[in-house]
C-alpha positions in Angstrom: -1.6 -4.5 -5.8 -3.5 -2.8 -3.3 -5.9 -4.1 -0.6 -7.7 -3.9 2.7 -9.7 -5.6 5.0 -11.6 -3.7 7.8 -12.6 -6.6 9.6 -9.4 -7.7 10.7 -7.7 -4.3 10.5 -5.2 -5.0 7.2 -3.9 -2.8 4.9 -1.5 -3.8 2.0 0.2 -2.4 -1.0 2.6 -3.7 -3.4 4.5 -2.4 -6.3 6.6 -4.4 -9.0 8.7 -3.4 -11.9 9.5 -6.3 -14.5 8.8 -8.7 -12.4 10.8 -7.4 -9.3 9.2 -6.2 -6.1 10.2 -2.8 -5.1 8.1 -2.1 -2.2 5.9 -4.7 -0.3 3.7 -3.2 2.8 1.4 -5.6 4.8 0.0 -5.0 8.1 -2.7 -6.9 9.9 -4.1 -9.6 11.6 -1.0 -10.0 14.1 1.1 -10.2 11.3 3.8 -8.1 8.7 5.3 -7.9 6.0 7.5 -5.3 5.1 9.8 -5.1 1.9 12.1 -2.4 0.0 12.1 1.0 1.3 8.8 3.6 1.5 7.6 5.5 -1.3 7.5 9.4 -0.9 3.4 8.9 -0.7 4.1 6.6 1.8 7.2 8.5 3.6 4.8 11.9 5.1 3.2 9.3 7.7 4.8 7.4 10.4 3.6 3.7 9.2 4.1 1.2 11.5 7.8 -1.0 10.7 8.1 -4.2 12.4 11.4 -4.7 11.3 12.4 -1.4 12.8 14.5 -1.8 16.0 12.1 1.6 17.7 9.3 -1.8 17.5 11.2 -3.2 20.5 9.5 -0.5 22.8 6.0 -0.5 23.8 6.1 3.7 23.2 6.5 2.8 19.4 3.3 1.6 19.0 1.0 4.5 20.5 2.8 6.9 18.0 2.7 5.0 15.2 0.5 5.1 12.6 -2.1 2.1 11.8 -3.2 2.6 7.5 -6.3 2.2 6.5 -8.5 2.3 3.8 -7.9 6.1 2.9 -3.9 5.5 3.1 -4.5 2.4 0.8 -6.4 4.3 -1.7 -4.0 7.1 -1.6 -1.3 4.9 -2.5 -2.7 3.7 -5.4 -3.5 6.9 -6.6 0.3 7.7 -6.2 1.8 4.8 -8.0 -1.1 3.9 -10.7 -5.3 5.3 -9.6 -7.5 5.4 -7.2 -10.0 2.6 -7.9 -12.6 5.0 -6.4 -12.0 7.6 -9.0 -12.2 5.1 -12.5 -16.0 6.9 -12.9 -14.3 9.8 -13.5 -11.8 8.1 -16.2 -12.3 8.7 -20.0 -11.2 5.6 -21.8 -11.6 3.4 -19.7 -13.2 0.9 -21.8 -15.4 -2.2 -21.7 -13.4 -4.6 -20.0 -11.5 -2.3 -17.5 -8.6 -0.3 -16.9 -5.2 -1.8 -17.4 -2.0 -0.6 -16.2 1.5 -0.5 -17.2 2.0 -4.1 -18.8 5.0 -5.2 -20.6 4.8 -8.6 -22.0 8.0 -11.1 -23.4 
């Protein structure tokens, strides 16, 4: 799952494996939510970590980095696509484009 709203300023991204959550990133409207550890997409920029004890000083903030739309997108194009690239896909199909599903 991937998502973002500019208005408020979120971003969010979320990967699951069989029904497990590996990684859970939320960041926005004066709140967070932070699961699992960072993906290597995710581990070349210094994303903001409320959980991290640095967050206690105010100097943490200023360097930090704030994702966006572009650090969304790239995140899905890591772990599945880039929803802004399916006009490029071949097969996509009628209904869609459907990722890894394994049903029981």
């Amino acid at each position: 799952m991937f998502g973002n709203f500019r208005g408020s300023g979120s971003a969010f991204w979320m990967k699951s494996v069989d029904g497990n959550t590996e990684r859970l990133y939320y960041i926005g409207d004066g709140n967070s939510f932070i699961e699992g550890e960072p993906t290597s997409v995710e581990m070349k920029w210094d994303l903001i970590d409320t959980n991290s004890k640095d967050a206690e000083q105010e100097e943490y903030w200023e360097k930090m980095l704030y994702p966006d739309a572009e650090h969304v997108l790239e995140v899905a194009k890591a772990w599945s696509l880039n929803p802004m690239e399916l006009e490029e896909k071949e097969n996509v199909g009628e209904y869609g484009y459907l990722g890894r599903l394994k049903l029981k």
